[in-house]
N, CA, C and O atoms as a Tripos MOL2 file, in Angstrom:
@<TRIPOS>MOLECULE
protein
  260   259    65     0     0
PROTEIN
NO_CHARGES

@<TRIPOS>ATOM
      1 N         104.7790   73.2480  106.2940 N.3       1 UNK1
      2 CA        103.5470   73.8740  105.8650 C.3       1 UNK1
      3 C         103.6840   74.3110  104.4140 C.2       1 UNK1
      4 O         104.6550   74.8550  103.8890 O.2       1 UNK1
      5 N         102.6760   74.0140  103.9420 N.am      2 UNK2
      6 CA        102.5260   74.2600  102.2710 C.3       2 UNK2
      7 C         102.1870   75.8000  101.9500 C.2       2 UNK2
      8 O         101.0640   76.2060  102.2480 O.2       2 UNK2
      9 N         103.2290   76.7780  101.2800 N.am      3 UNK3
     10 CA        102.7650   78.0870  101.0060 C.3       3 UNK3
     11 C         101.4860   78.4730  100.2960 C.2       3 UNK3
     12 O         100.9550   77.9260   99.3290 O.2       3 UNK3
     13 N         101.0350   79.7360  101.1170 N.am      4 UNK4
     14 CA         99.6490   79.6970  100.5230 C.3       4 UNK4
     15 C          99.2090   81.2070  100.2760 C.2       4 UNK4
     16 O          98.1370   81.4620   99.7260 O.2       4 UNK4
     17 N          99.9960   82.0910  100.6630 N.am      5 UNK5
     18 CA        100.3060   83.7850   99.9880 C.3       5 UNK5
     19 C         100.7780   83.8940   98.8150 C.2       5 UNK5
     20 O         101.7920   83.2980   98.4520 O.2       5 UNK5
     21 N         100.1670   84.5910   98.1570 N.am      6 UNK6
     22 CA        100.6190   85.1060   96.6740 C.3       6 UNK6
     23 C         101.7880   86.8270   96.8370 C.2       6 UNK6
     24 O         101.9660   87.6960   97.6910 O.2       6 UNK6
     25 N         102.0240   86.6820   96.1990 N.am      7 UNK7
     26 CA        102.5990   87.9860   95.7510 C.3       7 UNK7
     27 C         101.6870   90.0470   96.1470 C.2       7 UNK7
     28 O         102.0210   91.2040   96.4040 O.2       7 UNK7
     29 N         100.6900   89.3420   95.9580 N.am      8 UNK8
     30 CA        100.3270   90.5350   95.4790 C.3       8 UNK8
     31 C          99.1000   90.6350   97.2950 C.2       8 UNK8
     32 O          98.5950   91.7140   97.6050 O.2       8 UNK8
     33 N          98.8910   89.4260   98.1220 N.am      9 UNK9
     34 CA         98.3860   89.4820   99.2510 C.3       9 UNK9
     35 C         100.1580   89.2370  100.1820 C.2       9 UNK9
     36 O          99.9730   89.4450  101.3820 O.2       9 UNK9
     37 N         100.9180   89.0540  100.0330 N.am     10 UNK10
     38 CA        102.2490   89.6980  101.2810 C.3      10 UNK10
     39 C         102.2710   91.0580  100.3960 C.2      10 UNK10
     40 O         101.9700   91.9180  101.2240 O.2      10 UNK10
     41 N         102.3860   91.4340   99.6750 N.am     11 UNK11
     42 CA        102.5170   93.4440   99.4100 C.3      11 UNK11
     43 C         101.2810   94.3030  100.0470 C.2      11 UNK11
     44 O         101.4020   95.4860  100.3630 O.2      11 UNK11
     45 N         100.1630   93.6060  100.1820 N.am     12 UNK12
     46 CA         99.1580   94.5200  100.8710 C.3      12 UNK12
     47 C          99.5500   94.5540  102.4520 C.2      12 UNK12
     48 O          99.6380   95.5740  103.1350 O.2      12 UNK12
     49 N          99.8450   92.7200  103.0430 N.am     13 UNK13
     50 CA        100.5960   93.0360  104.4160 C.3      13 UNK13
     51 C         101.3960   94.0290  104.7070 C.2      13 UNK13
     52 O         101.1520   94.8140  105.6240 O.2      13 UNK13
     53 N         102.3610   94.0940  104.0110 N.am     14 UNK14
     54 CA        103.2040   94.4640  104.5750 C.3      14 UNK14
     55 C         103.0140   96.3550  103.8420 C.2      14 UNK14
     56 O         103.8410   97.2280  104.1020 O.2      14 UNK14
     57 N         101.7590   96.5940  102.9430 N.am     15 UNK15
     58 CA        101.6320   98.1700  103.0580 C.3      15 UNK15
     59 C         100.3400   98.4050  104.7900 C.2      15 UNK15
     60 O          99.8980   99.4990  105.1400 O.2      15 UNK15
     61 N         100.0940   97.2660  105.4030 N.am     16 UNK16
     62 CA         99.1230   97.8280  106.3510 C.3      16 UNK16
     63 C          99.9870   97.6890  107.3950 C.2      16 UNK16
     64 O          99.7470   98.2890  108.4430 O.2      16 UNK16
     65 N         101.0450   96.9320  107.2770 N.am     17 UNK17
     66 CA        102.4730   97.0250  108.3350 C.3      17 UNK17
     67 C         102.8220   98.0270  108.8290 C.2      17 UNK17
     68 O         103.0360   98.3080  110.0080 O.2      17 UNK17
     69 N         102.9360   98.9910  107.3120 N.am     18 UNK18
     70 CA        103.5940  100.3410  107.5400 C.3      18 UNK18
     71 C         102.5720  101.1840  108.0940 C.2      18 UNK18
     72 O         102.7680  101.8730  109.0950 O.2      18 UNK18
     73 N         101.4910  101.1460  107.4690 N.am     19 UNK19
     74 CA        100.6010  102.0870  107.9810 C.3      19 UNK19
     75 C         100.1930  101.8860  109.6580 C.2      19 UNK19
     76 O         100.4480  102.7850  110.4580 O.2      19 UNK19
     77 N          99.5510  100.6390  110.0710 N.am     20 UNK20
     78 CA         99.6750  100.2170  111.6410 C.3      20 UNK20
     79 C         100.6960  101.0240  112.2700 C.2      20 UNK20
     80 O         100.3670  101.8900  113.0810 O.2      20 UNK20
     81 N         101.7150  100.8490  112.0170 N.am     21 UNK21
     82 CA        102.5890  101.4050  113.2110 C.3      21 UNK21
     83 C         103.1370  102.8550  112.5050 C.2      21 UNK21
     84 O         103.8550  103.4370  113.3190 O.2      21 UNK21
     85 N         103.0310  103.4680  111.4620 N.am     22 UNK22
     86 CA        103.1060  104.4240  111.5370 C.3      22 UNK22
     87 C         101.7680  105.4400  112.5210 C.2      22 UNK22
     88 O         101.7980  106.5850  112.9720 O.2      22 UNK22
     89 N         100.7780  104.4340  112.5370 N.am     23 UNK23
     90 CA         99.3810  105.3320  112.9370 C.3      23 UNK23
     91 C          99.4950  105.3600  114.9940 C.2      23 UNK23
     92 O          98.9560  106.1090  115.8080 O.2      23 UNK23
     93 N         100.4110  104.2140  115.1650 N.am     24 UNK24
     94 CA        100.7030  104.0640  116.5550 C.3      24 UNK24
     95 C         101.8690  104.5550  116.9570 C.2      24 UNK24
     96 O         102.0760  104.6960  118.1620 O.2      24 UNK24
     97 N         102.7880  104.8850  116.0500 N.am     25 UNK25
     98 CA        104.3300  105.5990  116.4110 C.3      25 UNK25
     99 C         103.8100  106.8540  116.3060 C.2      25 UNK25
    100 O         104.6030  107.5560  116.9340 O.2      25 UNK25
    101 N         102.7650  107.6850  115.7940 N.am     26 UNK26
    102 CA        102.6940  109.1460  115.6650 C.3      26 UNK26
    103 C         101.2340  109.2550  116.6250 C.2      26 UNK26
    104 O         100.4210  110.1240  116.3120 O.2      26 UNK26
    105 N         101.0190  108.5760  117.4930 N.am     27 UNK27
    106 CA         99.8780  108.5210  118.7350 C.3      27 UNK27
    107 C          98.7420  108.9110  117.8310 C.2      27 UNK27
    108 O          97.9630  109.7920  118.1950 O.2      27 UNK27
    109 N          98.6140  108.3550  116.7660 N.am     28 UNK28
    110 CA         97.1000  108.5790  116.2120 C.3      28 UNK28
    111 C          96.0130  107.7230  116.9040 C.2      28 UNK28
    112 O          94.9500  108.2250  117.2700 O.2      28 UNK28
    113 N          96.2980  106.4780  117.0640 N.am     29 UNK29
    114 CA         96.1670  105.7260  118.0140 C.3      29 UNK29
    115 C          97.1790  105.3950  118.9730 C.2      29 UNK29
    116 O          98.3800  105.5560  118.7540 O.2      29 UNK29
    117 N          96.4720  104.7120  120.5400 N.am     30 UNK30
    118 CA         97.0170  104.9330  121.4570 C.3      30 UNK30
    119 C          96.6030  103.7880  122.4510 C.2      30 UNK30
    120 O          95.4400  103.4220  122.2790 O.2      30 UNK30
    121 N          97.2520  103.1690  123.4050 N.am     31 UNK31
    122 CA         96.9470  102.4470  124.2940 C.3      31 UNK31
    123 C          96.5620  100.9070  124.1190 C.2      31 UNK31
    124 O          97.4290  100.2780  123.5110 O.2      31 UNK31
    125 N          95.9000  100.4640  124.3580 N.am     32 UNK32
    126 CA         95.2500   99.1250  123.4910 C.3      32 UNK32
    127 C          95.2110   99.0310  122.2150 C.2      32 UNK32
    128 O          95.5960   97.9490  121.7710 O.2      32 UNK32
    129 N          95.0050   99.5060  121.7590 N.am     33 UNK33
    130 CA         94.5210  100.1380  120.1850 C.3      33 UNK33
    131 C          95.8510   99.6540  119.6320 C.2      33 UNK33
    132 O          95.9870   98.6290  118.9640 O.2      33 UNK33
    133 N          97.0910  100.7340  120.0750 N.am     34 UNK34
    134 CA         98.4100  100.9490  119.2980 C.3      34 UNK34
    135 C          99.2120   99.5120  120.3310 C.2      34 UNK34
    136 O         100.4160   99.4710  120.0790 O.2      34 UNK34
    137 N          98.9070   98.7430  121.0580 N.am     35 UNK35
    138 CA         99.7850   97.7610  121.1710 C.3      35 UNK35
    139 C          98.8590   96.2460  119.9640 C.2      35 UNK35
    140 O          99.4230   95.4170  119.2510 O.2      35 UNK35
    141 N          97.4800   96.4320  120.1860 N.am     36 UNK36
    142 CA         97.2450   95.6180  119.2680 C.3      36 UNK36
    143 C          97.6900   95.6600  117.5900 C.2      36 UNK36
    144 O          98.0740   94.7600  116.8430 O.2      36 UNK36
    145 N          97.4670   97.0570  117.3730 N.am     37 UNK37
    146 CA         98.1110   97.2410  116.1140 C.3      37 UNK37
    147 C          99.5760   97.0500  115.9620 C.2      37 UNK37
    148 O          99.9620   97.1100  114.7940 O.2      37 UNK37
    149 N         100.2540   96.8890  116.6350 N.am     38 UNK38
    150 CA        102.0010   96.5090  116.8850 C.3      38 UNK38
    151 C         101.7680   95.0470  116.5660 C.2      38 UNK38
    152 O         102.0820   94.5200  115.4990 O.2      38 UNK38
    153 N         101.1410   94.3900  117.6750 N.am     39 UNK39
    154 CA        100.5340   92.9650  117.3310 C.3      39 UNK39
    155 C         100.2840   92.4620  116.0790 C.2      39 UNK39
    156 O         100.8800   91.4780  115.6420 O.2      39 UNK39
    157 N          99.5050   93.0220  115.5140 N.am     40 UNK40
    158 CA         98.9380   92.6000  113.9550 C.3      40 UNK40
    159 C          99.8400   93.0620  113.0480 C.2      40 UNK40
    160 O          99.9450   92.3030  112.0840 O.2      40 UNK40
    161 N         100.4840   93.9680  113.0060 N.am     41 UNK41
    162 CA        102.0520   94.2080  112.7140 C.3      41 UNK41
    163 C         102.8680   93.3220  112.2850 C.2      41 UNK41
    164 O         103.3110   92.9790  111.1890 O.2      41 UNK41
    165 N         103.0270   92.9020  113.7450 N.am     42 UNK42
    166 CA        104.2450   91.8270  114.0000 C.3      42 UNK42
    167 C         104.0040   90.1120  112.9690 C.2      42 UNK42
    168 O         104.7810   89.3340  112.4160 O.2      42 UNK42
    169 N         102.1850   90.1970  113.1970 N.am     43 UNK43
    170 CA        101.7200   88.7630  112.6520 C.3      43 UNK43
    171 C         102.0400   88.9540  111.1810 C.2      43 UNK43
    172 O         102.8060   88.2370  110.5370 O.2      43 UNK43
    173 N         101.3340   90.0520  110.6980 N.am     44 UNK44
    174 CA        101.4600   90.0330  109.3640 C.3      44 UNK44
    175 C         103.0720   90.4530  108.5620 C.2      44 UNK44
    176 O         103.2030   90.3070  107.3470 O.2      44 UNK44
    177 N         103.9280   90.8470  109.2270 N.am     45 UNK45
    178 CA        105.6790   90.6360  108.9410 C.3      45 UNK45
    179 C         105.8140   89.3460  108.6090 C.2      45 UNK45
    180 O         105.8910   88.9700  107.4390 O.2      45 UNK45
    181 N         105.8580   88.4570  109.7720 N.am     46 UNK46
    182 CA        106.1190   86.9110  110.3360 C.3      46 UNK46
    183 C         105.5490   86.2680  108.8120 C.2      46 UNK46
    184 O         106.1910   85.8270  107.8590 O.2      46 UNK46
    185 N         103.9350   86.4310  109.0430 N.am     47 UNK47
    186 CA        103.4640   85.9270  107.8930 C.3      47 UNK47
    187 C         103.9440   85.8140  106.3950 C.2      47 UNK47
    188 O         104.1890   84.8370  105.6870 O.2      47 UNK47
    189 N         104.0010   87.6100  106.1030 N.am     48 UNK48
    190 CA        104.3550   87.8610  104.8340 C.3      48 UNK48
    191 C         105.5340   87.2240  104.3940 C.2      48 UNK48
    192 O         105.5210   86.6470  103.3070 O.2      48 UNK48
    193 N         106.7230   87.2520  105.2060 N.am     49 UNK49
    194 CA        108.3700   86.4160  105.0550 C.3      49 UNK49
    195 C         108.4150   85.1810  104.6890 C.2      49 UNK49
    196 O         109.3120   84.7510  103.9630 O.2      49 UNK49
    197 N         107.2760   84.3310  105.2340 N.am     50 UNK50
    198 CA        107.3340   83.0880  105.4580 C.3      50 UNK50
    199 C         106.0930   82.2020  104.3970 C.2      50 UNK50
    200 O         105.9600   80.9890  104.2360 O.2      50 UNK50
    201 N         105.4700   83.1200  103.9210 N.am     51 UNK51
    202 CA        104.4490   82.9450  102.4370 C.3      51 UNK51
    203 C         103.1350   81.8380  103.3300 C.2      51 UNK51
    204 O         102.4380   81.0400  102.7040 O.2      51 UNK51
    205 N         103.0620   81.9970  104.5280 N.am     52 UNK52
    206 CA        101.5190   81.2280  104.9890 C.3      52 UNK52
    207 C         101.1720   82.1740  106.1960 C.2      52 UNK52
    208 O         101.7160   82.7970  107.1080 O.2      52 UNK52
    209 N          99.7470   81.8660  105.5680 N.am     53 UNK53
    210 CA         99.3240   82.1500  106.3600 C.3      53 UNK53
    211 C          97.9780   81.1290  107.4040 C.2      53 UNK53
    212 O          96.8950   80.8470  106.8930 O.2      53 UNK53
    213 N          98.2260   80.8470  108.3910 N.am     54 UNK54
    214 CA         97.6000   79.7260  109.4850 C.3      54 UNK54
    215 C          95.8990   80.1660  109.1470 C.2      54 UNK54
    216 O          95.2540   79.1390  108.9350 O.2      54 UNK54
    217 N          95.0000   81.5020  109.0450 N.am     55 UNK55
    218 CA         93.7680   81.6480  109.1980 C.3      55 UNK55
    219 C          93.6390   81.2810  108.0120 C.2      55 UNK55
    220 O          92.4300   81.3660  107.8000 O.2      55 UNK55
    221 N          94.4020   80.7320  106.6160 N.am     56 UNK56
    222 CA         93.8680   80.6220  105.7280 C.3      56 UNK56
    223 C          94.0970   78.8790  105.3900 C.2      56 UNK56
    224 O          93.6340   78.5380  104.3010 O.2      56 UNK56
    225 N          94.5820   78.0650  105.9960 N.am     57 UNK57
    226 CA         94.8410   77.0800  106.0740 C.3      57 UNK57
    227 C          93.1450   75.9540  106.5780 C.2      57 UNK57
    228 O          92.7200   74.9990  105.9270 O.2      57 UNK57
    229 N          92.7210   76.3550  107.4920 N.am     58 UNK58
    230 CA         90.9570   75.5610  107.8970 C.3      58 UNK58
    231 C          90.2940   75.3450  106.7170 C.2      58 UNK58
    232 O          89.8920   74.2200  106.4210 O.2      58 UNK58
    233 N          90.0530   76.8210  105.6280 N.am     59 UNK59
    234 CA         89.4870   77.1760  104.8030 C.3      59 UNK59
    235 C          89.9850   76.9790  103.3660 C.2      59 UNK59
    236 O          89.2380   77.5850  102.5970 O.2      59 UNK59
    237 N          90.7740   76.4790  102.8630 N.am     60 UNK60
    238 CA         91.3900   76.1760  101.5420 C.3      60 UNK60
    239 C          91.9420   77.0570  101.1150 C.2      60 UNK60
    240 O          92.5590   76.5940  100.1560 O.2      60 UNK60
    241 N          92.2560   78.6360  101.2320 N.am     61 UNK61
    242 CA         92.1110   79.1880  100.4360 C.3      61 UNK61
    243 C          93.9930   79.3540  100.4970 C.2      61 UNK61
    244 O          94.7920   79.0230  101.3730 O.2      61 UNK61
    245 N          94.1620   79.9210   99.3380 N.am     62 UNK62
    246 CA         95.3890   79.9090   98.3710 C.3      62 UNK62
    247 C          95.8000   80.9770   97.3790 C.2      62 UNK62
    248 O          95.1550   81.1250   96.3410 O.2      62 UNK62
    249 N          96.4530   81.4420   97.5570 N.am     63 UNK63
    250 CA         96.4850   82.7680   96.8110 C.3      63 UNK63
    251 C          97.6110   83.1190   96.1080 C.2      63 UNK63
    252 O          97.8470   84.2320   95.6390 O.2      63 UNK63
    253 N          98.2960   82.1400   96.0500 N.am     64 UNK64
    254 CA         99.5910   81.7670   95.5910 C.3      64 UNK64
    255 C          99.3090   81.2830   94.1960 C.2      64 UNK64
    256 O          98.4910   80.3680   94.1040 O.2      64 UNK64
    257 N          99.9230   81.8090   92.9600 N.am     65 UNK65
    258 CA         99.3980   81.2670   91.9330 C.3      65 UNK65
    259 C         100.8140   81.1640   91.1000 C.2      65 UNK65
    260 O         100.8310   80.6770   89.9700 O.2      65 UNK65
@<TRIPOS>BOND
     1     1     2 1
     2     2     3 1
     3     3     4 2
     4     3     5 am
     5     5     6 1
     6     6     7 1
     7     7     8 2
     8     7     9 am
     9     9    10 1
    10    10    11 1
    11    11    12 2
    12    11    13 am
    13    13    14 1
    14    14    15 1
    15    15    16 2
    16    15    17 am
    17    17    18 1
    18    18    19 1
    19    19    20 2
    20    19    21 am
    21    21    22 1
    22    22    23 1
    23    23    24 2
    24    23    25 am
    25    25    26 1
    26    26    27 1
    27    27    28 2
    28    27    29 am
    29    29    30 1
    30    30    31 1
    31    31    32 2
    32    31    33 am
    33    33    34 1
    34    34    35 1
    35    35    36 2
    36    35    37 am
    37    37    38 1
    38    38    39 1
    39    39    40 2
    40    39    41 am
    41    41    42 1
    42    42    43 1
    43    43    44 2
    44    43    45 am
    45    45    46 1
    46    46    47 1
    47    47    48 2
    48    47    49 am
    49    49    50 1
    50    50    51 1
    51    51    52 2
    52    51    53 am
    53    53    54 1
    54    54    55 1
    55    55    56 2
    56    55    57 am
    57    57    58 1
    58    58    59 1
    59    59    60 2
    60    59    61 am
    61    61    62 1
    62    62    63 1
    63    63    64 2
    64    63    65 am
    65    65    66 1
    66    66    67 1
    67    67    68 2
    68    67    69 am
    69    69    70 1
    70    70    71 1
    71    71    72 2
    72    71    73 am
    73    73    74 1
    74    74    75 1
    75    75    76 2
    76    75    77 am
    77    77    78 1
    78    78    79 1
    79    79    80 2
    80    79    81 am
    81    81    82 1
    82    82    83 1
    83    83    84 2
    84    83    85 am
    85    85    86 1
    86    86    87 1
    87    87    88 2
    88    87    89 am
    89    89    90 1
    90    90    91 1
    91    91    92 2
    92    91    93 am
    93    93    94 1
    94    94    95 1
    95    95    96 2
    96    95    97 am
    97    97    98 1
    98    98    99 1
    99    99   100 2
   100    99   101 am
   101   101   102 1
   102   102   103 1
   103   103   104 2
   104   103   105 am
   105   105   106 1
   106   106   107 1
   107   107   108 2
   108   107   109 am
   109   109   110 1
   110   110   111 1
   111   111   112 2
   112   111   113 am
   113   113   114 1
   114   114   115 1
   115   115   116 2
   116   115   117 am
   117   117   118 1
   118   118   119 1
   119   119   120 2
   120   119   121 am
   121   121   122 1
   122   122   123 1
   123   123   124 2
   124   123   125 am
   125   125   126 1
   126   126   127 1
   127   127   128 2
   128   127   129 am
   129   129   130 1
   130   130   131 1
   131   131   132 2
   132   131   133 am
   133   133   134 1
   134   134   135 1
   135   135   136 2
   136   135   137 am
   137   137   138 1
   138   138   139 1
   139   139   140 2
   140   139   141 am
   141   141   142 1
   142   142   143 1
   143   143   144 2
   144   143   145 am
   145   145   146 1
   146   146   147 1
   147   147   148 2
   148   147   149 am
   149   149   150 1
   150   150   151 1
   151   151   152 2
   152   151   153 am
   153   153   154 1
   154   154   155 1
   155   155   156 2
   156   155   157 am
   157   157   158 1
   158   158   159 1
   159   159   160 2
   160   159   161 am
   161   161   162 1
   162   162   163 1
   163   163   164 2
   164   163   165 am
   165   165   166 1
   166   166   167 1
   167   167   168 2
   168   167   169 am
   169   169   170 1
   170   170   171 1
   171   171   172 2
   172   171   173 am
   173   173   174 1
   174   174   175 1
   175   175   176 2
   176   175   177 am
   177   177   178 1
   178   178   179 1
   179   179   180 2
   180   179   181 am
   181   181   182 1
   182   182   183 1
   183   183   184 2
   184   183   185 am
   185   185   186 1
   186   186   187 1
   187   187   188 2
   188   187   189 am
   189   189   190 1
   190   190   191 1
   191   191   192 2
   192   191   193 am
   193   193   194 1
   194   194   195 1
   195   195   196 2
   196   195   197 am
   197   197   198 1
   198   198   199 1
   199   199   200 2
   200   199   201 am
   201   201   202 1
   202   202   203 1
   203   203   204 2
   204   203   205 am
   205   205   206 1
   206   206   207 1
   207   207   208 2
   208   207   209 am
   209   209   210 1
   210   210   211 1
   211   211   212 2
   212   211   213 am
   213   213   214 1
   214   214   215 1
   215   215   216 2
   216   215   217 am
   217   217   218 1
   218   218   219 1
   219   219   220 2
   220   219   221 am
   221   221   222 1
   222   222   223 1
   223   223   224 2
   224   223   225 am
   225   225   226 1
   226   226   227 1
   227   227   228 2
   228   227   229 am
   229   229   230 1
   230   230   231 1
   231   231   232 2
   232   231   233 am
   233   233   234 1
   234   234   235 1
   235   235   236 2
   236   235   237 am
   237   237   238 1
   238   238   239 1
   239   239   240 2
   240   239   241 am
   241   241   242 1
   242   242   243 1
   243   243   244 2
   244   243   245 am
   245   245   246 1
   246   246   247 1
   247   247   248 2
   248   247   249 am
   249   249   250 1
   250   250   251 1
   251   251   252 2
   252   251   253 am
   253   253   254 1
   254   254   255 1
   255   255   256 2
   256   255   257 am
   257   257   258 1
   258   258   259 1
   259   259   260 2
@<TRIPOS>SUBSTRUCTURE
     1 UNK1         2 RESIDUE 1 A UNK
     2 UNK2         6 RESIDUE 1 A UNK
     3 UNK3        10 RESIDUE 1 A UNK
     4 UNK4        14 RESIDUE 1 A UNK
     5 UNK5        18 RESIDUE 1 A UNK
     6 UNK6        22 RESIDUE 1 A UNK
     7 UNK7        26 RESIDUE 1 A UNK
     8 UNK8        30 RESIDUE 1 A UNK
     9 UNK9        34 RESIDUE 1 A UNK
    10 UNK10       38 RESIDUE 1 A UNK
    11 UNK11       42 RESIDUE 1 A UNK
    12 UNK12       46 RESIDUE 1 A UNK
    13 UNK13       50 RESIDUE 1 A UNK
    14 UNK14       54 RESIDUE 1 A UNK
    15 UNK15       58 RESIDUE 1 A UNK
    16 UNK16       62 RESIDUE 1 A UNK
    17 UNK17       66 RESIDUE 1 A UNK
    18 UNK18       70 RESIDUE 1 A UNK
    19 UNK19       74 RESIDUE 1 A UNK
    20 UNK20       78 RESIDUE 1 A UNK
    21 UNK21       82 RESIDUE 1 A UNK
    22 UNK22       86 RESIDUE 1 A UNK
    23 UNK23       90 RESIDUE 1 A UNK
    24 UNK24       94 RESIDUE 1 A UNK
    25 UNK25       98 RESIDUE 1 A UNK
    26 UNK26      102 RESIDUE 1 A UNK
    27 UNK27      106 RESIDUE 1 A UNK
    28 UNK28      110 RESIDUE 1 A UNK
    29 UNK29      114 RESIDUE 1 A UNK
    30 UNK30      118 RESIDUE 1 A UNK
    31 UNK31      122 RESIDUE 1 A UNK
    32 UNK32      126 RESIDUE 1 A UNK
    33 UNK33      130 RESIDUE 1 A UNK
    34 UNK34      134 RESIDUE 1 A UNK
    35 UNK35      138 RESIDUE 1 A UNK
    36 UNK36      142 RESIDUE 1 A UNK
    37 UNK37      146 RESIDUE 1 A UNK
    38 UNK38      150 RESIDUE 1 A UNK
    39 UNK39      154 RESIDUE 1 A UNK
    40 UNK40      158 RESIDUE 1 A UNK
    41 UNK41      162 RESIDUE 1 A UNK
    42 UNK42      166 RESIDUE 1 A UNK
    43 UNK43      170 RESIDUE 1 A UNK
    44 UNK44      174 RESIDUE 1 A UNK
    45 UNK45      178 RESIDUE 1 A UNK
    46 UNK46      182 RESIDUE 1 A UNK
    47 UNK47      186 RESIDUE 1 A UNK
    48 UNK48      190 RESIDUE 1 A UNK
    49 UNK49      194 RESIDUE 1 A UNK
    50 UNK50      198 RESIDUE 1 A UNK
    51 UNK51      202 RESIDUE 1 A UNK
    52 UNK52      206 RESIDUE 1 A UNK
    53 UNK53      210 RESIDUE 1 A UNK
    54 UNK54      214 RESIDUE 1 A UNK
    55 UNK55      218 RESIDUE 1 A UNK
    56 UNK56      222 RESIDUE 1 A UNK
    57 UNK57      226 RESIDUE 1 A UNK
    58 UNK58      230 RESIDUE 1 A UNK
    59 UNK59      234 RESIDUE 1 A UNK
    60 UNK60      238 RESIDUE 1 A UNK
    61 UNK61      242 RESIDUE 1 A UNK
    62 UNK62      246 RESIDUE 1 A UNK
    63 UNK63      250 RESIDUE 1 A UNK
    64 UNK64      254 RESIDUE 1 A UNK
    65 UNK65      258 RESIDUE 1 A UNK
């Protein structure tokens, strides 16, 4: 797969990384909520490491410059 994250979209991932599960480790959210946010977590880690992202692949877009 051809990289398609820039720099400056994996640093926003991975600041809503922190925030997600800080907001579900301190029961701000809870239940569904805080396992989906673990979820989207987990995607956007995976993502950010690996410089693609799959929802942006249908659509052209590229952010990698």
């Amino acid at each position: 797969m051809t990289k398609n994250m820039g720099s400056l979209d994996k640093t926003v991932r991975l600041i809503a990384v922190v925030v997600l599960i800080a907001l579900a480790a301190t029961g701000t959210i809870s239940g569904t909520f805080a396992i989906a946010a673990y979820v989207v977590a987990a995607i956007f880690v995976v993502t950010s490491f690996v410089s693609v992202c799959p929802a942006y692949l249908p659509f052209g877009i590229n952010t990698r410059k």
